[in-house]
C-alpha positions as CSV (number, residue, x, y, z in Angstrom):
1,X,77.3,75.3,-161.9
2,X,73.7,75.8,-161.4
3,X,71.6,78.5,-159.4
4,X,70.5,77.1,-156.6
5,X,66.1,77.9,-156.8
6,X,65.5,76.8,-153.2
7,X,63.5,79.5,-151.4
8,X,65.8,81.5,-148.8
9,X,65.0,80.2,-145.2
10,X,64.4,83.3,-143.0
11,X,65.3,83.4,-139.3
12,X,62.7,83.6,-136.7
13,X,62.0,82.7,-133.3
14,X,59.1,79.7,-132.3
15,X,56.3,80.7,-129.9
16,X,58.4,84.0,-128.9
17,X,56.5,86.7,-126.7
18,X,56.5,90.0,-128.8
19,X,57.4,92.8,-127.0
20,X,54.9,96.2,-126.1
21,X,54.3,98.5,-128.9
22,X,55.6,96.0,-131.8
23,X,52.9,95.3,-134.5
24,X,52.7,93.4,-137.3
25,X,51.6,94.7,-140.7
26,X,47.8,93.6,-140.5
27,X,47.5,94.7,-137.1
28,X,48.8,98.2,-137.8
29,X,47.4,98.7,-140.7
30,X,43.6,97.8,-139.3
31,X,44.1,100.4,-136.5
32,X,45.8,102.9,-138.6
33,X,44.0,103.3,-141.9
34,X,47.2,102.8,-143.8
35,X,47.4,100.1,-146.5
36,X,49.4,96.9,-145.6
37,X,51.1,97.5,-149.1
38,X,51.9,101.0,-148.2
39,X,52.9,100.1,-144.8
40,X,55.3,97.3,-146.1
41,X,57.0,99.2,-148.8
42,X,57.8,102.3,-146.3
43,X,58.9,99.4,-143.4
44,X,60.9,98.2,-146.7
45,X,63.5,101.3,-146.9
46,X,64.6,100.3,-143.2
47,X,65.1,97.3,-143.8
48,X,69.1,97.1,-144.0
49,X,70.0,100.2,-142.2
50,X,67.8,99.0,-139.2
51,X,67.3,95.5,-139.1
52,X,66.4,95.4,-134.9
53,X,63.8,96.8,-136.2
54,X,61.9,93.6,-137.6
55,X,61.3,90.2,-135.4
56,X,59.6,87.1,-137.2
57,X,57.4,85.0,-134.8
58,X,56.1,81.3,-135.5
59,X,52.5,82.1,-134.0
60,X,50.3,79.2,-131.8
61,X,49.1,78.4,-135.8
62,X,52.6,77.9,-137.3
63,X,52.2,80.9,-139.0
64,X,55.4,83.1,-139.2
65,X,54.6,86.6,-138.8
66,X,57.0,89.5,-139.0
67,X,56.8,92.6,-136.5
68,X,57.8,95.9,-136.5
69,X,59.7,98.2,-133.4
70,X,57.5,100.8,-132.0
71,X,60.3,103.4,-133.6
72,X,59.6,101.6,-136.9
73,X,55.8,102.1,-136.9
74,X,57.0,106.0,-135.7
75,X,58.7,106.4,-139.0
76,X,55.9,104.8,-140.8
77,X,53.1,107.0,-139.7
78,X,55.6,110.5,-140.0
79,X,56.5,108.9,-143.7
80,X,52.8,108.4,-144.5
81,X,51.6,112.1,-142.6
82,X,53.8,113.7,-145.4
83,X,52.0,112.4,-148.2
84,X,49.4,115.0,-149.9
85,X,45.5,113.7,-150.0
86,X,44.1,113.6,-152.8
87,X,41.6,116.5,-154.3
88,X,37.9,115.5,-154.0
89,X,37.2,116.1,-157.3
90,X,39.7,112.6,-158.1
């Protein structure tokens, strides 16, 4: 029997108002300073444990964009906060 290739379809809502204090990645990353990669990979670890934690809305465009919970975006920035700056002579 063969492996089915088909991407997975994802759930998401059409045209859905997004609550206060969600963000999506671009959005928080812009007003933060943090790297959408960086932001992604930390929102990445919650993932399964916490899953009303991430809402994908089909925007005006038809573009499906996924948000993250105001305790989320919490986590992220006391996740990111404990990382040690580089020296300035790197």
């Amino acid at each position: 029997m063969e492996k089915s290739t088909s991407p997975k379809i994802e759930e998401y809502s059409e045209n859905q108002q997004i609550s206060e204090g969600w963000k999506n990645k671009t959005s928080f990353s812009k007003e933060s300073k943090i790297s959408p990669n960086l932001i992604a990979h930390i929102a990445d670890q919650y993932r399964k444990s916490n899953q009303g934690y991430f809402k994908k809305i089909k925007d005006k465009t038809g573009r499906i964009v996924e948000y993250y919970a105001p305790e989320l975006i919490e986590r992220i920035e006391k996740k990111y906060n404990e990382y040690t700056e580089a020296p300035d002579d790197w």
